[in-house]
KOLMARVO-347656 format. One record per residue (C-alpha): residue in one letter; x, y, z negated. Coordinates in nm, 3 decimals, padded with zeros to 5 digits. Each point is the difference from the previous one (the first is absolute). Layout:
REM KOLMARVO-347656
R, a, X, Y, Z
...
This chain:
REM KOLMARVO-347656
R, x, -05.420, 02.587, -03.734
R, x, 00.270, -00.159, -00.224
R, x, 00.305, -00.163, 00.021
R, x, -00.204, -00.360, 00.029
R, x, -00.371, 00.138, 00.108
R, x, -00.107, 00.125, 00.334
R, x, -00.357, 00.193, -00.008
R, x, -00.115, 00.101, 00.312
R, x, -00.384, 00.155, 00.070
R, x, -00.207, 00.074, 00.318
R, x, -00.412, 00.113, -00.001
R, x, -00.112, -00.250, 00.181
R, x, -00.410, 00.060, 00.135
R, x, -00.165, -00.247, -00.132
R, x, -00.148, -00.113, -00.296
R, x, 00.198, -00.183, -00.253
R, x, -00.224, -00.331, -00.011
R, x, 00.109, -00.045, 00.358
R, x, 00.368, 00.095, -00.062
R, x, -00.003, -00.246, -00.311
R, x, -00.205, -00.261, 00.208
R, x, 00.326, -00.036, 00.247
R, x, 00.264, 00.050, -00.310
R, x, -00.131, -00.342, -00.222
R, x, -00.062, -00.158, 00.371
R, x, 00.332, -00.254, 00.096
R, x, -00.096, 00.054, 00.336
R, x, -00.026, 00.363, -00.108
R, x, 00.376, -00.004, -00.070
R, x, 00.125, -00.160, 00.294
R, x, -00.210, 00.233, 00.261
R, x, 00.147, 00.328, -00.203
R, x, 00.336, -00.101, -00.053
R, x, 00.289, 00.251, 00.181
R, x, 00.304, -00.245, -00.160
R, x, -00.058, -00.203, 00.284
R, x, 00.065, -00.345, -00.233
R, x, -00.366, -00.089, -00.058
R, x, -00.109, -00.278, 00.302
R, x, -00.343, -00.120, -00.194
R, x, -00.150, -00.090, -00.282
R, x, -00.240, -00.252, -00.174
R, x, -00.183, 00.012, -00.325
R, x, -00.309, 00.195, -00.113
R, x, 00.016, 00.355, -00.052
R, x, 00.058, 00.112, -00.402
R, x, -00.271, 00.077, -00.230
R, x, 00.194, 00.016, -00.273
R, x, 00.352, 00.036, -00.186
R, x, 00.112, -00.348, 00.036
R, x, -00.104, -00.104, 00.298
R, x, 00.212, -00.061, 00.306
R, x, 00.027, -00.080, 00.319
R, x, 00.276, -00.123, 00.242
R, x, 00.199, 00.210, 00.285
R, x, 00.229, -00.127, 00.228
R, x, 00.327, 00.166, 00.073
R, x, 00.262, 00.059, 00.260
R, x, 00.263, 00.243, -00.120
R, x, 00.161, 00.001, 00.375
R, x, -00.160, 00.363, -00.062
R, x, 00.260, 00.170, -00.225
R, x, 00.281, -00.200, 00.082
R, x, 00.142, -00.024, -00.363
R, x, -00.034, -00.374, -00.059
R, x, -00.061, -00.280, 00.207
R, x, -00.266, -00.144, -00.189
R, x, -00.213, -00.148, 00.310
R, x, -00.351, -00.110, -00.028
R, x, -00.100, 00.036, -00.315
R, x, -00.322, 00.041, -00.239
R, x, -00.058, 00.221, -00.330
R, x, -00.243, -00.008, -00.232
R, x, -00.184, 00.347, -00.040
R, x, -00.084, 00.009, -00.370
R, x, -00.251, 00.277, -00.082
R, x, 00.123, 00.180, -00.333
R, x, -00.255, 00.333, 00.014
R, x, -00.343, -00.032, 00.143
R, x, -00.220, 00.285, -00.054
R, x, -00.321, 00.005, 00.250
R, x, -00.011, 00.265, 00.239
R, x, 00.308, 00.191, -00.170
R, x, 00.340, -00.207, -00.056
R, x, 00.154, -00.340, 00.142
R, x, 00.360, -00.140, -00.089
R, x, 00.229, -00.327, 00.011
R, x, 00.316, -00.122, -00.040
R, x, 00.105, -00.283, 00.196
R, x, 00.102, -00.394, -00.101
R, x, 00.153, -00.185, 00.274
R, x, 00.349, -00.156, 00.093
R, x, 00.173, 00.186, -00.249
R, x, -00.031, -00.139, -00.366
R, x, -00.003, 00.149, -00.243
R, x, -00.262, 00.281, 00.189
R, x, 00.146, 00.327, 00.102
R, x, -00.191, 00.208, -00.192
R, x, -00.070, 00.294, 00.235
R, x, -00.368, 00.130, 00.034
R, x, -00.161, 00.110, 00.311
R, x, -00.324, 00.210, -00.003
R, x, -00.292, 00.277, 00.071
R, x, -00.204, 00.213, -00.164
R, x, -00.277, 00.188, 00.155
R, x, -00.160, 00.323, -00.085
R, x, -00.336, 00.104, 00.108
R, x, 00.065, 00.325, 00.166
R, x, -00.219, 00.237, 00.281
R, x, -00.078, -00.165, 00.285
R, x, 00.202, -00.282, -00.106
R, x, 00.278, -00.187, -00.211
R, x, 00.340, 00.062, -00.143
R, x, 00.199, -00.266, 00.030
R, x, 00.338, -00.080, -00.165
R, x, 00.194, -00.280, 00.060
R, x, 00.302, -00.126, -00.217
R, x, 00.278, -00.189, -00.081
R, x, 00.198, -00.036, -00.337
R, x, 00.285, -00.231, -00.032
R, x, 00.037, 00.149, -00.356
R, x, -00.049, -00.326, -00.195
R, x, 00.172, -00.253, 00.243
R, x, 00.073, -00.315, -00.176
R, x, 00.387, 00.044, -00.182
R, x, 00.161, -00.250, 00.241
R, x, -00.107, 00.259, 00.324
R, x, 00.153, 00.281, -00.172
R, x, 00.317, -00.009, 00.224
R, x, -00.163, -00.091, 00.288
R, x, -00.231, 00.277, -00.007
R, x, 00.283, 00.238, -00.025
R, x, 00.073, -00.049, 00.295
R, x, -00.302, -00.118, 00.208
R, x, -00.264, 00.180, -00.087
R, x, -00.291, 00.155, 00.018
R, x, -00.029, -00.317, 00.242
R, x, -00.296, 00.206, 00.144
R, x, 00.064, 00.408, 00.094
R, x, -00.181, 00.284, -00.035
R, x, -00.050, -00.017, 00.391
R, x, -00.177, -00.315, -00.026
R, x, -00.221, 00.115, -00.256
R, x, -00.078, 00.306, 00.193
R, x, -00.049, -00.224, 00.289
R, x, -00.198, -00.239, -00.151
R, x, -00.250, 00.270, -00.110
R, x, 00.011, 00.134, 00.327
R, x, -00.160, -00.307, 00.139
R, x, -00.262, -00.093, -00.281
R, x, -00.137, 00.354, 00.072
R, x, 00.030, -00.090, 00.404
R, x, -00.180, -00.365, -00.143
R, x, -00.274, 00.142, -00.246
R, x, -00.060, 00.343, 00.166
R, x, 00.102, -00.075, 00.434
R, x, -00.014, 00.339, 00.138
R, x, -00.087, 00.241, -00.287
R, x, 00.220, 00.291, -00.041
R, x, 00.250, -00.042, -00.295
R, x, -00.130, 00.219, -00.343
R, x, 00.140, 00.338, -00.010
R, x, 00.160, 00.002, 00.327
């Protein structure tokens, strides 16, 4: 982990096609999420870096801005089948943030590594301040969380790799 980049892993047991299957899914990404600021989502899930679908917000969650209701646009920027998914996010803030949100799985015994991330490295110059002092907008503990429940969603009662 880094100054601006959070890694954080868990084996998860099951395979990685039905890991990734949830990951490019929007639904996917509202059923997983531990932030607590994803309601729903509409679009078609990604085959490919470019495509995108919508989510919409309510940052009540974190209680750092009242932003209300609110969508994003989830813009795939790595799609690799079966082994890594990432975005960054377009919405009410123009120019785009810049910060990239993703997973990369690992076929591993009896299962998959997963890690999940988030780099805020190369934020757009005019969030530069504001990220100084307001992020990672997402913590470690959600991403921990948030793995927690995609294993609890892929894998429902299967005991957690290397436990």
């Amino acid at each position: 982990m880094s100054e601006q980049r959070i890694e954080v892993e868990r084996a998860i047991a099951a395979e990685p096609a039905a890991i990734f299957e949830i990951l490019r899914s929007p639904e996917g990404h509202v059923k997983i999420d531990a932030s607590g600021m994803l309601m729903s989502s509409t679009g078609e899930a990604a085959s490919a870096v470019g495509d995108t679908f919508t989510v919409h917000m309510d940052r009540d969650a974190l209680r750092d801005f009242d932003l209300g209701l609110y969508d994003v646009i989830v813009v795939i920027s790595e799609y690799e089948q079966d082994r890594e998914i990432a975005w960054t996010i377009d919405g009410q803030m123009q120019p785009p943030i810049g910060h990239v949100y993703g997973y990369r799985l690992e076929p591993v015994e009896g299962g998959t590594n997963v890690t999940s991330y988030y780099d805020w490295s190369d934020i757009h110059e005019n969030y530069r301040e504001l990220a100084a002092t307001h992020f990672p907008i997402i913590s470690e503990t959600n991403l921990r969380a948030t793995l927690g429940i995609l294993a609890r969603t892929v894998a429902p009662g299967q005991p957690r790799l290397g436990a």
